[in-house]
HTML snippet that shows the backbone in 3Dmol.js (N, CA, C, O; Angstrom):
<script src="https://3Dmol.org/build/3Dmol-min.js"></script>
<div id="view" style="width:600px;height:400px;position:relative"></div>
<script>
const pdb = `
ATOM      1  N   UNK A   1     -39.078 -39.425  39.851  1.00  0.00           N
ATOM      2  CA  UNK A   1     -37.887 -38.648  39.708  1.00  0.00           C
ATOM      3  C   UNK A   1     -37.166 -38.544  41.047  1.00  0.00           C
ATOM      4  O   UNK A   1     -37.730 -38.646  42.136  1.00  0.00           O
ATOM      5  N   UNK A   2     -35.969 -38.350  40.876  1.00  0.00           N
ATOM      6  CA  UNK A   2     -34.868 -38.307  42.556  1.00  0.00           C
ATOM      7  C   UNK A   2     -34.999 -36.861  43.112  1.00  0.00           C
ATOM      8  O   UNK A   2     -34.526 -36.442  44.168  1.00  0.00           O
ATOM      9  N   UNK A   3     -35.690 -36.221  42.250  1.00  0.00           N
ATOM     10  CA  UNK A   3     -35.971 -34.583  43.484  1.00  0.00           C
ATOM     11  C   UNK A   3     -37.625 -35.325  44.540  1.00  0.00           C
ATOM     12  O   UNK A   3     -37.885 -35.306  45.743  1.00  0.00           O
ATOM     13  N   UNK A   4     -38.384 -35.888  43.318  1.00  0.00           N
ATOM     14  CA  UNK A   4     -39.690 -36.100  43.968  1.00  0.00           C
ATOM     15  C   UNK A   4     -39.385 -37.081  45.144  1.00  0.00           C
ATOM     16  O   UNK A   4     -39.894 -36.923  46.254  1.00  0.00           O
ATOM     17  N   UNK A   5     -38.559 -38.068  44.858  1.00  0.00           N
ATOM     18  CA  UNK A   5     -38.178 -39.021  45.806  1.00  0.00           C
ATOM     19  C   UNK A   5     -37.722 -38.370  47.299  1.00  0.00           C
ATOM     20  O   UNK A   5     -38.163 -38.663  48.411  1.00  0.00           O
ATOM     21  N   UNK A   6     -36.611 -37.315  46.906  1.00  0.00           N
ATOM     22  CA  UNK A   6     -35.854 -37.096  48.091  1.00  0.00           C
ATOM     23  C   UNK A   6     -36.068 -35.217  48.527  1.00  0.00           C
ATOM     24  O   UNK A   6     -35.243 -34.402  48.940  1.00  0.00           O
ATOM     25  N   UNK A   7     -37.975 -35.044  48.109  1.00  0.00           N
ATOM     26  CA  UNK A   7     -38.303 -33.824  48.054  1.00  0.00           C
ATOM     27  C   UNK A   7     -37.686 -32.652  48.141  1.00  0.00           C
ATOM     28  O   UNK A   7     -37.966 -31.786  48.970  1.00  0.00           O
ATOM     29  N   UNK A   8     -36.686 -32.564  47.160  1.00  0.00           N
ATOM     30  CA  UNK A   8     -35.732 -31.626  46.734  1.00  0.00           C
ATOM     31  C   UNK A   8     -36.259 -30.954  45.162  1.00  0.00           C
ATOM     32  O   UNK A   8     -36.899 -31.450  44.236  1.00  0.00           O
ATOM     33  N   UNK A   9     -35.645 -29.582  45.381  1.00  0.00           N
ATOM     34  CA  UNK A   9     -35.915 -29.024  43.829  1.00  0.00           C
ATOM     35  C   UNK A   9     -34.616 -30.076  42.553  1.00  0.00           C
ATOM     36  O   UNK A   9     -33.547 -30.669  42.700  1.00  0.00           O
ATOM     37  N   UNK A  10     -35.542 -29.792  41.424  1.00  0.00           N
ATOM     38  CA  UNK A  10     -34.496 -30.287  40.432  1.00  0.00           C
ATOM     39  C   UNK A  10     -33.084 -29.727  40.435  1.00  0.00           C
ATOM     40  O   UNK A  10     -31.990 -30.281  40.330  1.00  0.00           O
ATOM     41  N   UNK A  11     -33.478 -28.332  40.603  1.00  0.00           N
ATOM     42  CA  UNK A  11     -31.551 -27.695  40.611  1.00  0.00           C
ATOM     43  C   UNK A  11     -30.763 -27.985  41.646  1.00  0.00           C
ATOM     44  O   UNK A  11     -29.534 -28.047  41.602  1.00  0.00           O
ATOM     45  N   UNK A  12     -31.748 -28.243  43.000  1.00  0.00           N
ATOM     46  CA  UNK A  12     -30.675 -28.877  44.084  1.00  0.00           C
ATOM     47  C   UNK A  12     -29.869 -30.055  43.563  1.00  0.00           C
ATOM     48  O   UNK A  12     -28.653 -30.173  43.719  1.00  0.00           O
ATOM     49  N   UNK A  13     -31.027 -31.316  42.637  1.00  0.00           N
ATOM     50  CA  UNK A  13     -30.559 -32.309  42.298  1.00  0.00           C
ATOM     51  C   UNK A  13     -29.123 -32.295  40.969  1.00  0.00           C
ATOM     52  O   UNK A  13     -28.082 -32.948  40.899  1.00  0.00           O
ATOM     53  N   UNK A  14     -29.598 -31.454  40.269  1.00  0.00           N
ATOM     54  CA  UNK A  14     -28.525 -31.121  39.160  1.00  0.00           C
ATOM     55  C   UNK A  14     -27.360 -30.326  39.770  1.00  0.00           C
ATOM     56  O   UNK A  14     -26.234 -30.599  39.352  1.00  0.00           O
ATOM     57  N   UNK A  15     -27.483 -29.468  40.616  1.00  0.00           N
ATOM     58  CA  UNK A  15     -26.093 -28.695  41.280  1.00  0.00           C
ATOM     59  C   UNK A  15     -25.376 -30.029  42.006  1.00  0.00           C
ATOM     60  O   UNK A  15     -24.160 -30.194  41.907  1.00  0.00           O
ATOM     61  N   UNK A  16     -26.013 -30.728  42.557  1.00  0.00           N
ATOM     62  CA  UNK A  16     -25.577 -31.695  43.404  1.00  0.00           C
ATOM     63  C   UNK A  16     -24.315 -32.861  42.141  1.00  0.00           C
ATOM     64  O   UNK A  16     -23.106 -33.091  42.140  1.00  0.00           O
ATOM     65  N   UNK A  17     -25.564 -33.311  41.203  1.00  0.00           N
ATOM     66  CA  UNK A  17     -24.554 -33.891  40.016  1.00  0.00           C
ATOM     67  C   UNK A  17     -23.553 -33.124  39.635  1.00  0.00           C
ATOM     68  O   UNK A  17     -22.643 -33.840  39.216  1.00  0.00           O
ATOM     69  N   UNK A  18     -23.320 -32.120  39.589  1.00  0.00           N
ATOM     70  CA  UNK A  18     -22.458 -31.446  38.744  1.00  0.00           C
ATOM     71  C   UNK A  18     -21.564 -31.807  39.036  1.00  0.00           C
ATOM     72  O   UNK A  18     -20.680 -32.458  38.479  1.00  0.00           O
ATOM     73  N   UNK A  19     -21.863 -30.944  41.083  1.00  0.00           N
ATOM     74  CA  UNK A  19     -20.505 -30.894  42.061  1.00  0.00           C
ATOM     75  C   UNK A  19     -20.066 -32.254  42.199  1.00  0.00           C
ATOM     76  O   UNK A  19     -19.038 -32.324  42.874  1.00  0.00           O
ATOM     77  N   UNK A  20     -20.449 -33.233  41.834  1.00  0.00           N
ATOM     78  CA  UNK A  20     -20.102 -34.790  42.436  1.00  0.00           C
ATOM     79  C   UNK A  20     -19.134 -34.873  41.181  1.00  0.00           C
ATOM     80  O   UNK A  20     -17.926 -35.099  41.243  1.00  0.00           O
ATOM     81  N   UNK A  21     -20.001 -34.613  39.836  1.00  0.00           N
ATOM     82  CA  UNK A  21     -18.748 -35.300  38.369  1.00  0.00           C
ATOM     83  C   UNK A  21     -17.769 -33.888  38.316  1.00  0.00           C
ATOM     84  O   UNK A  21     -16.635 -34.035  37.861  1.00  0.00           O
ATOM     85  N   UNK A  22     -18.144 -32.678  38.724  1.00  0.00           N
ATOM     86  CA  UNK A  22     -16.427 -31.986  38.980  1.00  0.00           C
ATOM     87  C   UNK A  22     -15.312 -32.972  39.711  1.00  0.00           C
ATOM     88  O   UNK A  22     -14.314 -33.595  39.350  1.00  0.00           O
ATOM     89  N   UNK A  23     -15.955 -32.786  40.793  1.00  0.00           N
ATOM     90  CA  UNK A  23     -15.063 -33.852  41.928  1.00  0.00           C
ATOM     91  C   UNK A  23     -14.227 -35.213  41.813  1.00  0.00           C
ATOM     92  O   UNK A  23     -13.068 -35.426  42.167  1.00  0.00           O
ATOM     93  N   UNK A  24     -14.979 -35.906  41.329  1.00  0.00           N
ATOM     94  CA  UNK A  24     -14.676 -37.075  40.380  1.00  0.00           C
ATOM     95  C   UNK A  24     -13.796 -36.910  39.671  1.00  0.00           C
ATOM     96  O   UNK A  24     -12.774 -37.553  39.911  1.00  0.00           O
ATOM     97  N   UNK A  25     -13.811 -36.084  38.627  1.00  0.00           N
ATOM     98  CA  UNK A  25     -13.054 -35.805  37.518  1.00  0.00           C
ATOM     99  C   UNK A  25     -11.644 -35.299  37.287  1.00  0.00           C
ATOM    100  O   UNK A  25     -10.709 -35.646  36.565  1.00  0.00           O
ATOM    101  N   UNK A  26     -11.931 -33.997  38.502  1.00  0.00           N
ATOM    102  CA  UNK A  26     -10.808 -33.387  38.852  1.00  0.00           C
ATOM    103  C   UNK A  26      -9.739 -34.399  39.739  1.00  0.00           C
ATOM    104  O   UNK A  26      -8.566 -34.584  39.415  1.00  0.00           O
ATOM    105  N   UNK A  27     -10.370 -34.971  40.858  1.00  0.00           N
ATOM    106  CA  UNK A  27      -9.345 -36.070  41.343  1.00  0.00           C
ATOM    107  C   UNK A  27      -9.132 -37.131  40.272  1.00  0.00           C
ATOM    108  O   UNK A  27      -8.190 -37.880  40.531  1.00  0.00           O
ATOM    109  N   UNK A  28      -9.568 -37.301  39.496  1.00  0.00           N
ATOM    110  CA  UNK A  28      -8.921 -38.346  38.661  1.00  0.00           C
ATOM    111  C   UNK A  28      -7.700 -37.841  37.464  1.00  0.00           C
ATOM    112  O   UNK A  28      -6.765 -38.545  37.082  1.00  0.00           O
ATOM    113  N   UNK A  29      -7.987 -36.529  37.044  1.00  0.00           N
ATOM    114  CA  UNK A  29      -7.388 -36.186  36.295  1.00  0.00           C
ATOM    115  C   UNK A  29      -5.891 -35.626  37.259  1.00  0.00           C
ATOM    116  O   UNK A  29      -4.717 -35.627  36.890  1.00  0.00           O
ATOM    117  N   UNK A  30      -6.358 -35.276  38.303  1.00  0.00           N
ATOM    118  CA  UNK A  30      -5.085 -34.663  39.166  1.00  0.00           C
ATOM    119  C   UNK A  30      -4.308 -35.929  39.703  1.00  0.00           C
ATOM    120  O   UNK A  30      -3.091 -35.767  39.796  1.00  0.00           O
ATOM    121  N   UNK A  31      -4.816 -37.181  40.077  1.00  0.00           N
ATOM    122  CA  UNK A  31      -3.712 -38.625  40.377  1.00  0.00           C
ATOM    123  C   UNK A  31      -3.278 -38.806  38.427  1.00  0.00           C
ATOM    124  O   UNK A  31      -2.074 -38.927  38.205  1.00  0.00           O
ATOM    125  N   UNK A  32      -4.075 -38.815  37.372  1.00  0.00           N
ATOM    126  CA  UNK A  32      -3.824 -39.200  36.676  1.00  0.00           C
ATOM    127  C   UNK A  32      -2.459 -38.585  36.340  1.00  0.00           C
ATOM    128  O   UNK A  32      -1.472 -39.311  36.222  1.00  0.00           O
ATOM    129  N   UNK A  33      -2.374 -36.939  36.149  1.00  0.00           N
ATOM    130  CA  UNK A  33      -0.777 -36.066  36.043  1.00  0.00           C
ATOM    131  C   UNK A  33       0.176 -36.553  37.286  1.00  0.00           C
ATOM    132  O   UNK A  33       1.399 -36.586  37.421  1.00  0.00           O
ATOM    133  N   UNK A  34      -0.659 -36.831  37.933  1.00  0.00           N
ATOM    134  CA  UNK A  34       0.848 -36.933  38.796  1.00  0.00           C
ATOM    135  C   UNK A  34       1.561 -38.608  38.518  1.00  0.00           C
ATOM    136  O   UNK A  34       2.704 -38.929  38.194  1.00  0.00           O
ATOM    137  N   UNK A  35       0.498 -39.330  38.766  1.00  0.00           N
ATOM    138  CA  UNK A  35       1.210 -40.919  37.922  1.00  0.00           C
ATOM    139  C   UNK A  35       1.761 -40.732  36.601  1.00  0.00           C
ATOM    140  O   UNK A  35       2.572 -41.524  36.122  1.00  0.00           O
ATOM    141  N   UNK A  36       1.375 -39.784  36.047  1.00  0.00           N
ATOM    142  CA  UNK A  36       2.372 -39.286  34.149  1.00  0.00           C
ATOM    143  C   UNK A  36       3.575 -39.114  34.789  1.00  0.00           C
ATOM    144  O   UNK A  36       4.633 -39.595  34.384  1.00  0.00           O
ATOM    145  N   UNK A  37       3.449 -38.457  35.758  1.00  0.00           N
ATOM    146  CA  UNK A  37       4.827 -37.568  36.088  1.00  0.00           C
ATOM    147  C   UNK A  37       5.813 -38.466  36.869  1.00  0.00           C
ATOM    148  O   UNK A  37       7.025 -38.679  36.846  1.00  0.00           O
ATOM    149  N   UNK A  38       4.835 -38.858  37.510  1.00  0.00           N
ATOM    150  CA  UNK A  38       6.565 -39.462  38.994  1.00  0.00           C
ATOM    151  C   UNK A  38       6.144 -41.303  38.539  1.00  0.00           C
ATOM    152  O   UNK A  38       6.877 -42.014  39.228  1.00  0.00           O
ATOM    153  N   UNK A  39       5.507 -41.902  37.908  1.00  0.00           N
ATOM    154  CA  UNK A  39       5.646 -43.090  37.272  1.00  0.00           C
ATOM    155  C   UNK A  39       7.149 -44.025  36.840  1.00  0.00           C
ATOM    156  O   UNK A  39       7.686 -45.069  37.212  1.00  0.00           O
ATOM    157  N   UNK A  40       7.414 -42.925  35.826  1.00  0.00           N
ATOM    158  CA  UNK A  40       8.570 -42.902  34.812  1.00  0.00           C
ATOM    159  C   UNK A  40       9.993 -43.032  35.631  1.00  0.00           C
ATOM    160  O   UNK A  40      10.930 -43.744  35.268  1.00  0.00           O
ATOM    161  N   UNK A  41       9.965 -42.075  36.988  1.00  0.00           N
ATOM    162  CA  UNK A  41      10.637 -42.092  37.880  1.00  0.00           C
ATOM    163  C   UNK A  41      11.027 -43.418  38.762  1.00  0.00           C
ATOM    164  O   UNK A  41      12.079 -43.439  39.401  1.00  0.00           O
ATOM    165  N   UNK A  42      10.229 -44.385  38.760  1.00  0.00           N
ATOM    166  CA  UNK A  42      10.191 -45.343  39.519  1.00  0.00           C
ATOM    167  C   UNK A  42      10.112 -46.495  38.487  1.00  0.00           C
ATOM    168  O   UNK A  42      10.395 -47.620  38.897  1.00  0.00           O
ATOM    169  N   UNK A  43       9.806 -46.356  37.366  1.00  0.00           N
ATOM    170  CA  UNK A  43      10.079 -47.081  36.674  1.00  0.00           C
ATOM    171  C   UNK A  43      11.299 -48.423  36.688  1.00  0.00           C
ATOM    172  O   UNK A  43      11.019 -49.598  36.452  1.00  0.00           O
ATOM    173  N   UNK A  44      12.465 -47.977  36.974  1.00  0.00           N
ATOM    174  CA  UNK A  44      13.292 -49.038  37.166  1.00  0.00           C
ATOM    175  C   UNK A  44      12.969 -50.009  38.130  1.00  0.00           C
ATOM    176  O   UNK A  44      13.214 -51.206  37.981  1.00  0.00           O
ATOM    177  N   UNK A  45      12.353 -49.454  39.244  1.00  0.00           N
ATOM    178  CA  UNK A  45      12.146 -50.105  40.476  1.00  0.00           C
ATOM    179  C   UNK A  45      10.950 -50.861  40.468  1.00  0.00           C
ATOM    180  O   UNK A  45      10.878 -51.947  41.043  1.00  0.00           O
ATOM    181  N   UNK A  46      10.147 -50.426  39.943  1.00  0.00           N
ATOM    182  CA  UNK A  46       8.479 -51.194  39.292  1.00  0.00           C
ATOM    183  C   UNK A  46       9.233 -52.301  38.741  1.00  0.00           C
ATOM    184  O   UNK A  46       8.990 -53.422  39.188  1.00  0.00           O
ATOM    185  N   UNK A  47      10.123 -52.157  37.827  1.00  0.00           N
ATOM    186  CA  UNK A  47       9.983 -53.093  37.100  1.00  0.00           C
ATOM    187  C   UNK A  47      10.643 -54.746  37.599  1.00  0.00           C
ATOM    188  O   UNK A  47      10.276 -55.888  37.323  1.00  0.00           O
ATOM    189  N   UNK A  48      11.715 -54.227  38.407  1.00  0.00           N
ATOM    190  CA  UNK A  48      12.304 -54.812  39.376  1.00  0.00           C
ATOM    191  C   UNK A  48      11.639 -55.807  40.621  1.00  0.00           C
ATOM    192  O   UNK A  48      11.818 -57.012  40.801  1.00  0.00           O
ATOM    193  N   UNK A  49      10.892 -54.939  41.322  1.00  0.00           N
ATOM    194  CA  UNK A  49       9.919 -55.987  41.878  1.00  0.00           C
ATOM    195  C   UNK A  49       8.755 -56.545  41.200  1.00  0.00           C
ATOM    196  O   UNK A  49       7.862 -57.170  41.771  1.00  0.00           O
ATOM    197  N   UNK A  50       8.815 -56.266  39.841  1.00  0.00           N
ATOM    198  CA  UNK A  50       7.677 -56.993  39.037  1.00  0.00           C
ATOM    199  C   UNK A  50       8.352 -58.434  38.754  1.00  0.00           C
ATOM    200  O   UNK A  50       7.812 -59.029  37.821  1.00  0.00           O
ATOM    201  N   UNK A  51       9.116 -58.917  39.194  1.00  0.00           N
ATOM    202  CA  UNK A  51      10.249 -59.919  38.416  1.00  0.00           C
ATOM    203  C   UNK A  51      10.429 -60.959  39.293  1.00  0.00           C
ATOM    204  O   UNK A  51      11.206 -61.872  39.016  1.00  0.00           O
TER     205      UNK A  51
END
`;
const viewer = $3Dmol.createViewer("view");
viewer.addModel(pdb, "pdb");
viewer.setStyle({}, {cartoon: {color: "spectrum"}});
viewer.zoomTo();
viewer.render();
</script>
């Protein structure tokens, strides 16, 4: 097990996961609203140098 490995308690190891997939999640979901948002905005111009 990764507590026995890295002689840590299990809840160190599970607090540790948590805080990592909050983190994760929240930055992904927080670039994800903001690319919803200011995307659409630039849109003409995306599309423009896509060409």
């Amino acid at each position: 097990m990764r507590a026995e490995v890295e002689a840590r308690s299990m809840q160190d190891v599970a607090r540790e996961a948590i805080r990592e997939y909050i983190e994760h999640h929240s930055r992904s979901d927080l670039i994800d609203g903001i690319l919803d948002r200011e995307l659409p905005r630039y849109a003409e111009a995306l599309d423009r140098l896509a060409r």
